[in-house]
C-alpha positions, 0 to 999 in steps of 0.5 A: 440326635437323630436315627440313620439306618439304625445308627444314632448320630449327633447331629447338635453342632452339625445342624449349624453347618448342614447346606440344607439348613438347621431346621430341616435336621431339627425337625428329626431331631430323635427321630427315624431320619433314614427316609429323609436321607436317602431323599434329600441326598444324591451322593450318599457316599460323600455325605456318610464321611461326615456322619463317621464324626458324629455317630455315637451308637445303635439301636438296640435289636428290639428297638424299632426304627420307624416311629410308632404313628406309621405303619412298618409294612407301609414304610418297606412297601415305599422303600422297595418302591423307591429301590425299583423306580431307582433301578428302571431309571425313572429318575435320571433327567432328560437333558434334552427335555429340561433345555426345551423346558429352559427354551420355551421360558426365555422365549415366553418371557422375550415375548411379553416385553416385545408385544408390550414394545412392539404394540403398545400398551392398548388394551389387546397387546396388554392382554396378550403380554400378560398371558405370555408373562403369566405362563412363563412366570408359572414355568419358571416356578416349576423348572425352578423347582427341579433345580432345587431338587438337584434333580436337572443335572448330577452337580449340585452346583450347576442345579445351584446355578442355573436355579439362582439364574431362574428365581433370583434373575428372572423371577425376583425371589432369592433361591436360598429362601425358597430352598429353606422353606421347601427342603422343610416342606419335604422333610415333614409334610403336611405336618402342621407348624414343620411344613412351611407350606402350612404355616400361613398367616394366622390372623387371615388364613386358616387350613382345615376346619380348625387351627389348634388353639391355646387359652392360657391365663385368659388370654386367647391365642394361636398356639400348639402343644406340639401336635401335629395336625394333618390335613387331607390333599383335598384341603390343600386344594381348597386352600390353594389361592390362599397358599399363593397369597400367604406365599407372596406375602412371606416372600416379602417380608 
């Protein structure tokens, strides 16, 4: 079960069927999910007719909502933040920038492969290529992006679309793993063992001074005890290349 504006709902066979994964709901799982939902879900409307079927209580009045690790006040300040970004129109798209967005990839992309064709495979020509092919193909990792956040157009499907034709065409990767990985990264971020950008490979990377460690029975080996580490932003950054690299080999495999 989870919470929803104060209502509880039961979420065990749902999370099977949820489009954007059963983990993503899991990692709520008796926990406050209002912030969650009214990130993750554009049509809200739509989505409250299935949770009808699956409420099964409230809270009761002096039960707090947000969980006790956060601080209340800091939570109403990012809702009401939030509602005014909302009401300025700070989030609708611009068509017109994400068609050049869209443009200047495919012309990037063109370019790599007909110096390559046109020039040859010399020294020059070769350089030159692959700065054209490494900026579109960082491009068209962020354009991407947008789609998968359904943030390019107001149907999902079409954001779906065009996202499979970026990633899965032109980039080689499948939209649905990515879409698995980085509604996590969302739902819990910078939360060790939930957000999957953290999760690198635990006999060649590590992210902050320490991982947690289990000894049991004499046996040393890398686990957990449902504890959450968070690491700082400035971290992350120093860990960037790693990211990059652990990102590459889970794609893989």
């Amino acid at each position: 079960w989870l919470v929803i504006d104060r209502k509880v709902y039961d979420v065990s066979r749902f999370s099977k069927k949820h489009p954007g994964g059963s983990r993503v709901i899991s990692h709520y799982a008796g926990q406050d999910a209002t912030d969650a939902f009214v990130a993750f879900h554009n049509d809200k409307s739509l989505v409250k007719k299935y949770l009808r079927s699956l409420l099964i209580g409230e809270l009761a009045p002096d039960q707090p909502s947000f969980e006790s690790n956060k601080k209340k006040s800091l939570l109403e300040d990012f809702r009401e933040l939030r509602c005014t970004v909302e009401k300025m129109g700070l989030l609708r798209p611009n068509y017109f920038f994400f068609f050049l967005v869209f443009l200047h990839v495919l012309v990037l992309d063109a370019a790599s492969w007909l110096v390559i064709w046109y020039f040859g495979i010399s020294l020059v020509p070769f350089l030159a290529g692959m700065a054209f092919f490494t900026v579109a193909q960082i491009q068209m990792g962020w354009f991407q992006h947008d789609l998968g956040h359904c943030s390019v157009f107001r149907k999902p499907r079409w954001n779906r679309v065009l996202q499979m034709v970026v990633i899965n065409v032109m980039k080689g990767l499948p939209a649905s793993w990515w879409n698995h990985l980085h509604n996590q990264h969302h739902a819990k971020p910078n939360c060790f063992r939930k957000d999957p950008d953290l999760n690198m490979h635990p006999l060649l990377f590590s992210l902050g001074k320490t991982l947690s460690v289990e000894v049991s029975m004499g046996i040393l080996s890398l686990a957990h005890y449902n504890i959450f580490s968070f690491f700082s932003l400035e971290r992350r950054r120093r860990s960037s290349c790693l990211t990059i690299t652990s990102i590459s080999i889970s794609s893989v495999s």
